[in-house]
VEXDREN-2710 file (C-alpha; in Angstrom, 1 decimal):
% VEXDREN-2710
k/r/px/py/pz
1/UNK/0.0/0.0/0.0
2/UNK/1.3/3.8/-0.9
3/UNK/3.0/5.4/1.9
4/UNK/-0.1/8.4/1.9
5/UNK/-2.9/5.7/1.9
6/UNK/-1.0/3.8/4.8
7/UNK/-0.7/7.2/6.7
8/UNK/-4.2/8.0/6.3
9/UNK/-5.8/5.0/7.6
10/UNK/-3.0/4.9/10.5
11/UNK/-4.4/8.6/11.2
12/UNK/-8.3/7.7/10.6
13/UNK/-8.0/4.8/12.7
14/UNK/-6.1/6.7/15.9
15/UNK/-6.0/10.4/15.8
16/UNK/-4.0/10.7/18.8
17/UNK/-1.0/8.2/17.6
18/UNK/2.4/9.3/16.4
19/UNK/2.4/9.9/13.0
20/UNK/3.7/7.1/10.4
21/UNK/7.4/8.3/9.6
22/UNK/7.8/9.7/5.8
23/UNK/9.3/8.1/3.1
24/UNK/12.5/9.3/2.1
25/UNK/11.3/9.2/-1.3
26/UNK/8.6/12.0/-0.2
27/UNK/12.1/14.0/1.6
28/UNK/13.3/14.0/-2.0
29/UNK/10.3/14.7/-3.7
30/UNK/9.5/18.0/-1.8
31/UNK/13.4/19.4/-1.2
32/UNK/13.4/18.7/-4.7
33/UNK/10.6/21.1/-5.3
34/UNK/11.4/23.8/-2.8
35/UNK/14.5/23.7/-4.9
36/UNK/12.8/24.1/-8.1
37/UNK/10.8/26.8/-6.4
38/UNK/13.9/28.9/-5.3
39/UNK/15.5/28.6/-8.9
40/UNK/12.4/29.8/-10.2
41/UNK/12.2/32.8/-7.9
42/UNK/15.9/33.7/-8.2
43/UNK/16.4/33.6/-11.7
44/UNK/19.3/33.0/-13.5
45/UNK/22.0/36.0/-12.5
46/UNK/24.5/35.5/-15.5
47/UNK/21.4/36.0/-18.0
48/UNK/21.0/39.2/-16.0
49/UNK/24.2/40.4/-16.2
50/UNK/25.2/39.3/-19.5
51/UNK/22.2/41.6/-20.5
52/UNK/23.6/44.6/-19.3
53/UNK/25.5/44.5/-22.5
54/UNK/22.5/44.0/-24.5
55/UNK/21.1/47.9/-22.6
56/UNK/24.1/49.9/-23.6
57/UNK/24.4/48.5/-27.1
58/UNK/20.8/49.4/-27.1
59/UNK/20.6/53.0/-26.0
60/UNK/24.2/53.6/-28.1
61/UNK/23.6/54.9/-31.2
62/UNK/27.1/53.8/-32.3
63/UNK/29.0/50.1/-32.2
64/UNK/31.4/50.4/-29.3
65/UNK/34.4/49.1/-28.4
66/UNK/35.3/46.2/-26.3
67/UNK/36.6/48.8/-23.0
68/UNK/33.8/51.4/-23.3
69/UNK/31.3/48.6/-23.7
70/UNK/32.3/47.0/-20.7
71/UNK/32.9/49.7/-18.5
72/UNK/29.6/51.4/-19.0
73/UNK/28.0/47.9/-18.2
74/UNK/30.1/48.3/-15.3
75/UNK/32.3/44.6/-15.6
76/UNK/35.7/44.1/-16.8
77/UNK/36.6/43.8/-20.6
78/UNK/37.5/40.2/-19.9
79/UNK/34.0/39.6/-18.6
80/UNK/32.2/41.2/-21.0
81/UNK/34.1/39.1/-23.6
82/UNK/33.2/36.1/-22.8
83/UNK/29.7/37.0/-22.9
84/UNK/30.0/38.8/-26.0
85/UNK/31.2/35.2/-27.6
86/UNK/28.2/33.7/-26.7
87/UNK/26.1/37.1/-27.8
88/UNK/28.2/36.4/-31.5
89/UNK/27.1/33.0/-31.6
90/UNK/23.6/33.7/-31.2
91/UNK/23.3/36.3/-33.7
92/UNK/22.4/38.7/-31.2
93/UNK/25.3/40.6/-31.0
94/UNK/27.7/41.5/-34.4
95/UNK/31.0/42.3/-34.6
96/UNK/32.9/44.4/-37.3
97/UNK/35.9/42.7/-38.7
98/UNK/37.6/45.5/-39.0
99/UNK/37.7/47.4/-36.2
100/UNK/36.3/45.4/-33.7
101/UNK/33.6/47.2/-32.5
102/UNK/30.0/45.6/-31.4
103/UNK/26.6/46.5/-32.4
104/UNK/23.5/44.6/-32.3
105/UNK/23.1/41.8/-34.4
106/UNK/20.5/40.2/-36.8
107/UNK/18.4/38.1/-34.0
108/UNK/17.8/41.4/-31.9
109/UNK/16.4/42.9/-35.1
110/UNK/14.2/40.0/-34.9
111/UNK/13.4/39.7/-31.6
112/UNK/12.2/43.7/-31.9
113/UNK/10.4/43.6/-34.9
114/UNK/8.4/40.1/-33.4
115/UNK/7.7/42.7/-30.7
116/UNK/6.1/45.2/-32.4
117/UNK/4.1/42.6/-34.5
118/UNK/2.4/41.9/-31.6
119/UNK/2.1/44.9/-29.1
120/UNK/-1.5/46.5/-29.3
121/UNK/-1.1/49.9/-27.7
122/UNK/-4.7/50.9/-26.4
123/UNK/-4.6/47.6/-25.0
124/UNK/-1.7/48.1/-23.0
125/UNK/-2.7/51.7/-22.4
126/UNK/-6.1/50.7/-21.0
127/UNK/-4.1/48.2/-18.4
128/UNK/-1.6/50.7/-17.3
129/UNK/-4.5/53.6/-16.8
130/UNK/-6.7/51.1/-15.1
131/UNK/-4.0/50.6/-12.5
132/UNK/-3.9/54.5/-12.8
133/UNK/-7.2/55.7/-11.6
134/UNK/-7.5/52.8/-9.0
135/UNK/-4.1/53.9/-7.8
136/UNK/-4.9/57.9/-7.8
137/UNK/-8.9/57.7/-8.1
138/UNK/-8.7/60.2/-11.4
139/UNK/-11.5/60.0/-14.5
140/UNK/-8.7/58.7/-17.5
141/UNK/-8.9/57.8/-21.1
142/UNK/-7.2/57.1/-24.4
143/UNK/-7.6/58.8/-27.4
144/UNK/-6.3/58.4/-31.0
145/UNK/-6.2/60.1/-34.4
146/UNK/-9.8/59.2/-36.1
147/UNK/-11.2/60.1/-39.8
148/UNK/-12.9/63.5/-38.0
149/UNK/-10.1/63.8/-35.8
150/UNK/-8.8/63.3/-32.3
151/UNK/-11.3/60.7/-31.1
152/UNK/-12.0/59.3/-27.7
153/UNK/-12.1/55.3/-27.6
154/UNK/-11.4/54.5/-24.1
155/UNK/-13.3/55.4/-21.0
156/UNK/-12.5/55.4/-17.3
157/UNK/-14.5/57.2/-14.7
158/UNK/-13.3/57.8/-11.0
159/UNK/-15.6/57.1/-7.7
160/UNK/-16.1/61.0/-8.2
161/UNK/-17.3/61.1/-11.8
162/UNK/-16.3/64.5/-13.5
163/UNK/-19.7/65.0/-15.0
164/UNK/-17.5/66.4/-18.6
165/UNK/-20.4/64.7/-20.3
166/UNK/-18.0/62.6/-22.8
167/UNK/-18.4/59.2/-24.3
168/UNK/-16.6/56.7/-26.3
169/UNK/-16.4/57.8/-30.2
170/UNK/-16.9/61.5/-29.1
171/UNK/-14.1/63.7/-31.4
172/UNK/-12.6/66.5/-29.3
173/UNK/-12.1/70.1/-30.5
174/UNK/-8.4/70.6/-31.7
175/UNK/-8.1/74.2/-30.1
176/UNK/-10.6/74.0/-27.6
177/UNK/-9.3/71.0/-25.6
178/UNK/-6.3/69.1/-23.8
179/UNK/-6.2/66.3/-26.2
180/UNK/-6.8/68.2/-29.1
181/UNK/-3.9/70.6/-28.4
182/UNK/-1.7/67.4/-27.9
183/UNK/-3.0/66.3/-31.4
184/UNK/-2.6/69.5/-33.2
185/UNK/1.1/70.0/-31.5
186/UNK/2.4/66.5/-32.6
187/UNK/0.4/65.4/-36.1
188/UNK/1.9/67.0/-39.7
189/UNK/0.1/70.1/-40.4
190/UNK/-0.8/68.4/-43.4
191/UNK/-3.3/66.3/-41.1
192/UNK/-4.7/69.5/-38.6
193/UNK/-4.3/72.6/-40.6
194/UNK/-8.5/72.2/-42.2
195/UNK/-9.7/71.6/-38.9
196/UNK/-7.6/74.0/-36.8
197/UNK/-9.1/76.8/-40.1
198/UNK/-12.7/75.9/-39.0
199/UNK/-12.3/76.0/-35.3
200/UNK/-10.3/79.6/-35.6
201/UNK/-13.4/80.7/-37.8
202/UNK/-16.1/79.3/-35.9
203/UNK/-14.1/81.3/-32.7
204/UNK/-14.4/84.7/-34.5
205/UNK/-17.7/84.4/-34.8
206/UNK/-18.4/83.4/-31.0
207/UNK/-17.4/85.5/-27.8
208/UNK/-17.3/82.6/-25.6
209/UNK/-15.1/80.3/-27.3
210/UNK/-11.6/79.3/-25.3
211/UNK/-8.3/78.5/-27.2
212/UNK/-6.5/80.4/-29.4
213/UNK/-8.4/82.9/-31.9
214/UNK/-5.7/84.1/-34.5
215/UNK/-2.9/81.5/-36.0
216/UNK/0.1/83.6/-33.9
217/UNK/-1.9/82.6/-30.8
218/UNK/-2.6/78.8/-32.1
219/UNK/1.4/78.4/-32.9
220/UNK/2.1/80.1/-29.4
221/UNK/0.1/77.4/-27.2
222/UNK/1.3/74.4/-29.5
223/UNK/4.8/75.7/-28.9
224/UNK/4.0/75.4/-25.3
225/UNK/2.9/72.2/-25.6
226/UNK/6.0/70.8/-27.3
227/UNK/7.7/72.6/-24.7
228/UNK/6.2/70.8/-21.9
229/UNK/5.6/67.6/-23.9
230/UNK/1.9/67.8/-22.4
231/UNK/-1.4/69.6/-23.3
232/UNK/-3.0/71.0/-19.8
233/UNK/-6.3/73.0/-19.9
234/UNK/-8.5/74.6/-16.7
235/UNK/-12.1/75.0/-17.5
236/UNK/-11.2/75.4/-21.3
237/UNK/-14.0/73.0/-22.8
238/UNK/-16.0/72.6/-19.5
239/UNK/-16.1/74.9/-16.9
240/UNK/-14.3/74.1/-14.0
241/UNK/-13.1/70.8/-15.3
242/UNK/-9.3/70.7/-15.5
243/UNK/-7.4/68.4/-17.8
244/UNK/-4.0/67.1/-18.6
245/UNK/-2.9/64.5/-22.2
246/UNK/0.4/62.8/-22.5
247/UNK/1.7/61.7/-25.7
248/UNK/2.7/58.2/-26.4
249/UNK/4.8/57.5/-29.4
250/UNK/5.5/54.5/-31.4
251/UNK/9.0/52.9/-32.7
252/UNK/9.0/55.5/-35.8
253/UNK/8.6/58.5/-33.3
254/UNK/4.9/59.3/-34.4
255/UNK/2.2/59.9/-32.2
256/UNK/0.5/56.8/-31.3
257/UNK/-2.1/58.1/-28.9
258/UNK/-3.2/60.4/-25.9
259/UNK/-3.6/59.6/-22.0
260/UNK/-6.2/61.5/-20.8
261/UNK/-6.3/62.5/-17.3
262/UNK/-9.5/65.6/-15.9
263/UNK/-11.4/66.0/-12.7
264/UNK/-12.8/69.4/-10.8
265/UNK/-11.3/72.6/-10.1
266/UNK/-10.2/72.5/-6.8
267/UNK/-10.4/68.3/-6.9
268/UNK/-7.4/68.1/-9.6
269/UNK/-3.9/68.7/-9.0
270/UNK/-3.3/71.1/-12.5
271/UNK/0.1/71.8/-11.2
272/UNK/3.1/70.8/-14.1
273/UNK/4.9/67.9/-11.8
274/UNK/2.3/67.8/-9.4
275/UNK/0.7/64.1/-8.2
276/UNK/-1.3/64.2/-11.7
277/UNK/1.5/64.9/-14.2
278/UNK/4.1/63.2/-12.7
279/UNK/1.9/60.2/-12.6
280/UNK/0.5/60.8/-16.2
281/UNK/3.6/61.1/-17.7
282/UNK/5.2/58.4/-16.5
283/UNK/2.6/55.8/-17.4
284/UNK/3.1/57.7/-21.1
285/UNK/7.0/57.5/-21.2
286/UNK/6.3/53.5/-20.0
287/UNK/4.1/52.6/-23.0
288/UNK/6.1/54.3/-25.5
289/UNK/9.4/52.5/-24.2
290/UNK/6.9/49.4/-25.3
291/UNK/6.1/50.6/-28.5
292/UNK/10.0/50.7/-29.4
293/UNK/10.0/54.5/-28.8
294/UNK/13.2/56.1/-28.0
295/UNK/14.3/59.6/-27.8
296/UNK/18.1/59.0/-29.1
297/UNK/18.5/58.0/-33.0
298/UNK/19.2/54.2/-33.7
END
């Protein structure tokens, strides 16, 4: 009879006799998988380091030499060569003939562009602002580039809804709000110029319109927003709601799509690096860095 069956019936039969002793098969068996369950938790540290090489070749614009490459992965040139070999055998690390200098290779190409075949960035978007307003209770969305223009297609409220009246498929003025500033500051004028010619002459003709009235003023605020590399608007489409969007671009450097962040005046922290943009922003630089966006040429 199995060792568990046996203790069972010992146990069922006399709950207050000494336990049957274990097998040392069933020692084995569960050291064995604590052991499994340590590897599993610690990782493999020579992948780790090894890939330290991998980051600087990756943020260096240039192939490097052996000693620069290994000192700014912070290990010896000896060290880094022998991980480099394996790197070069693996095709994901080359190596000029001529002057010796290392680059990325052909499988790291590979392993990007697999990447980007897959990535879906409003999906990721709506996991990473979903952690967002839990985290900092704020109304959030996502917005992207439509046929009418900048176009709201995700929709998060707080446990304090804003009340900003917007829904899912709603387009959003290009002068008269956050994301549509964001939009107009970062899409070819080919793309904005029609739209942002209607919204300056529907302005004219109404007192009560906010935003930039003449083109000086439009390119002054667009500036601005470049400047800060945020759109930020108090009570500009809504009174008293206050609003901040964050760009997120893709591997070419385009704009991908907005992060919306509003609430009330005197609810929302407008401030540039207050709790709101400093939040914001970083969620935005996060998924761009996943959509193979980075700010130095490769």
């Amino acid at each position: 009879m199995p060792s568990s069956i046996a203790r069972s019936a010992f146990t069922a039969a006399d709950p207050l006799a000494s336990p049957v002793p274990l097998d040392p098969a069933d020692d084995d068996a569960a050291e064995a998988a604590d052991s499994g369950e340590e590897k599993l938790r610690s990782g493999i540290q020579s992948i780790e380091v090894g890939f330290r090489l991998l980051d600087v070749l990756t943020n260096e614009p240039r192939a490097m030499m052996l000693r620069d490459l290994a000192q700014r992965a912070g290990m010896s040139p000896a060290k880094a060569h022998r991980y480099l070999v394996s790197f070069l055998r693996l095709g994901v690390v080359a190596q000029d003939p001529l002057s010796g200098r290392y680059e990325l290779g052909g499988f790291a190409l590979q392993l990007g562009l697999a990447r980007l075949a897959r990535v879906d960035g409003v999906k990721l978007a709506r996991i990473a602002l979903s952690e967002l307003r839990d985290r900092l209770d704020l109304t959030v969305g996502i917005a992207v580039w439509g046929n009418q223009g900048p176009t709201v297609v995700h929709w998060m409220e707080s446990s304090h809804p804003a009340k900003a009246s917007l829904k899912l498929g709603d387009v959003m003025p290009l002068l008269g709000s956050a994301t549509g500033l964001l939009f107009a500051a970062y899409l070819p004028a080919s793309k904005t110029a029609a739209m942002i010619g209607r919204e300056l002459a529907d302005s004219r003709r109404s007192r009560h319109a906010g935003g930039p009235r003449t083109p000086e003023e439009v390119e002054h605020v667009l500036a601005d927003v470049r400047t800060h590399e945020a759109a930020r608007v108090e009570g500009m489409l809504l009174p008293t709601i206050h609003a901040f969007c964050m760009p997120v671009f893709d591997s070419t450097g385009d704009l991908a799509l907005g992060l919306i962040a509003l609430g009330h005046e005197g609810a929302f922290d407008i401030r540039w690096d207050g709790e709101v943009d400093t939040a914001l922003r970083e969620c935005a630089r996060k998924l761009s860095y996943e959509l193979g966006y980075s700010r130095t040429p490769r």
